[in-house]
N, C-alpha and C positions, 0 to 999 in steps of 0.2 A: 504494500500500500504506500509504503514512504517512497520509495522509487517513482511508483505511477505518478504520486502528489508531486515530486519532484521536477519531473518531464514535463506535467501539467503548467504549472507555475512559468517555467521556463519557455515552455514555449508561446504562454499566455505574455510575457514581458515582450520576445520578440517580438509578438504581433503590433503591441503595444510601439515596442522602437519604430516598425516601421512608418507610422507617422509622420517622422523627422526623416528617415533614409532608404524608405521603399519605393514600394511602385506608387502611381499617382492613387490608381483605384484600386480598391475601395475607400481607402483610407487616407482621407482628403483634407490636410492642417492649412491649409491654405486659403477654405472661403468658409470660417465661422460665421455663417448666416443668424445664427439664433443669436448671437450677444452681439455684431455689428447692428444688425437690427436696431438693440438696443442704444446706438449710441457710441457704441465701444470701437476705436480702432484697430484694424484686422493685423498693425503690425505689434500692436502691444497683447493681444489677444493670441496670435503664434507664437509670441517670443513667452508669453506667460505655458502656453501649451507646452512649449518644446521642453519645455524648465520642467513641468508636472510630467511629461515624458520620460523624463530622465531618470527625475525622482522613483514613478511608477519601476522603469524597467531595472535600476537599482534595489529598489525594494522588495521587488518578485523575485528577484536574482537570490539576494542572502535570506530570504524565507524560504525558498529551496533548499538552501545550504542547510537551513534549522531541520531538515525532513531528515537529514543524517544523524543528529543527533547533536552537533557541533552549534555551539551559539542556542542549544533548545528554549531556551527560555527569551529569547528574542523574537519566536515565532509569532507572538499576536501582536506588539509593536509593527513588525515588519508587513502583517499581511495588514491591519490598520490603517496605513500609512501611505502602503502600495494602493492597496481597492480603493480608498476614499481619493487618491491622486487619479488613480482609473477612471473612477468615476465622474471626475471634474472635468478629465480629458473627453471622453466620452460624449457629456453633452456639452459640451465647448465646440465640439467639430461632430454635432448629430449628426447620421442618419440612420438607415434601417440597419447598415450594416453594425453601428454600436449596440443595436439593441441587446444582441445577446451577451455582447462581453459587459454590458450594466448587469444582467442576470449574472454574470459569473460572479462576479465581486459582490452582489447582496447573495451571494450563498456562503461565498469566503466569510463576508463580514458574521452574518448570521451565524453559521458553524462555528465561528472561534470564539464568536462574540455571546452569542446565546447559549449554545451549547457545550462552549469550552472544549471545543475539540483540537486536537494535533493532532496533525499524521501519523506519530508515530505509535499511538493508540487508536482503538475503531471507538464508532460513534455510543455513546450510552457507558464507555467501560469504565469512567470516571463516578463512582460512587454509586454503581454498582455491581459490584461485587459484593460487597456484603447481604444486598437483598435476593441475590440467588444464592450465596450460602445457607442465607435462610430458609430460602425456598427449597432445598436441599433435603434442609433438615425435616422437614414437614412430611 
């Protein structure tokens, strides 16, 4: 499982990088529509993007590294830090194609955040353990 979350994360950053250094489409920093709209200019609105870019693919990067075991206790910092920068990039530069990587990071968030999960344990096995011992006993 910590491998698989691994690979995930990692290759969830790259997508993320290429904003700044891929192809044009899908993945388009270039015309934030939804906040120039507002008022806002499109070269301070990229250059804040590229910055939350960075940050994101940084962040997905060493919360990977936490799937090892290495740094573990830096995993909900890291995934916090990354998905909420995600998610800023995300609708900074809408379209259909962000929509699912906004799903990805409110399941990140949610999981680590509500559920207190890490990869390197499965979902539920934090504090319970004792209640199937119990149920054991029975």
């Amino acid at each position: 499982m910590s491998l698989l979350t691994a690979l995930f994360l990692v290759v969830h950053a790259f997508i993320h990088i290429s904003y700044v250094c891929g192809p044009v489409w899908p993945f388009v920093a270039t015309d934030p529509w939804l906040v120039t709209s507002l008022g806002a200019s499109p070269e301070t609105v990229r250059t804040v993007g590229i910055a939350l870019v960075l940050v994101t693919f940084v962040a997905y990067l060493l919360a990977a590294v936490t799937t090892t075991g290495f740094l573990r206790s830096l995993w909900k910092p890291f995934i916090v830090v990354a998905s909420v920068a995600s998610a800023i990039v995300l609708v900074l530069f809408v379209t259909p194609w962000t929509l699912p990587g906004l799903a990805i990071d409110a399941v990140l968030l949610w999981a680590t955040l509500v559920q207190g999960w890490h990869p390197t344990r499965s979902f539920g096995s934090a504090g319970h353990a004792a209640s199937g011992s119990q149920e054991t006993a029975r």
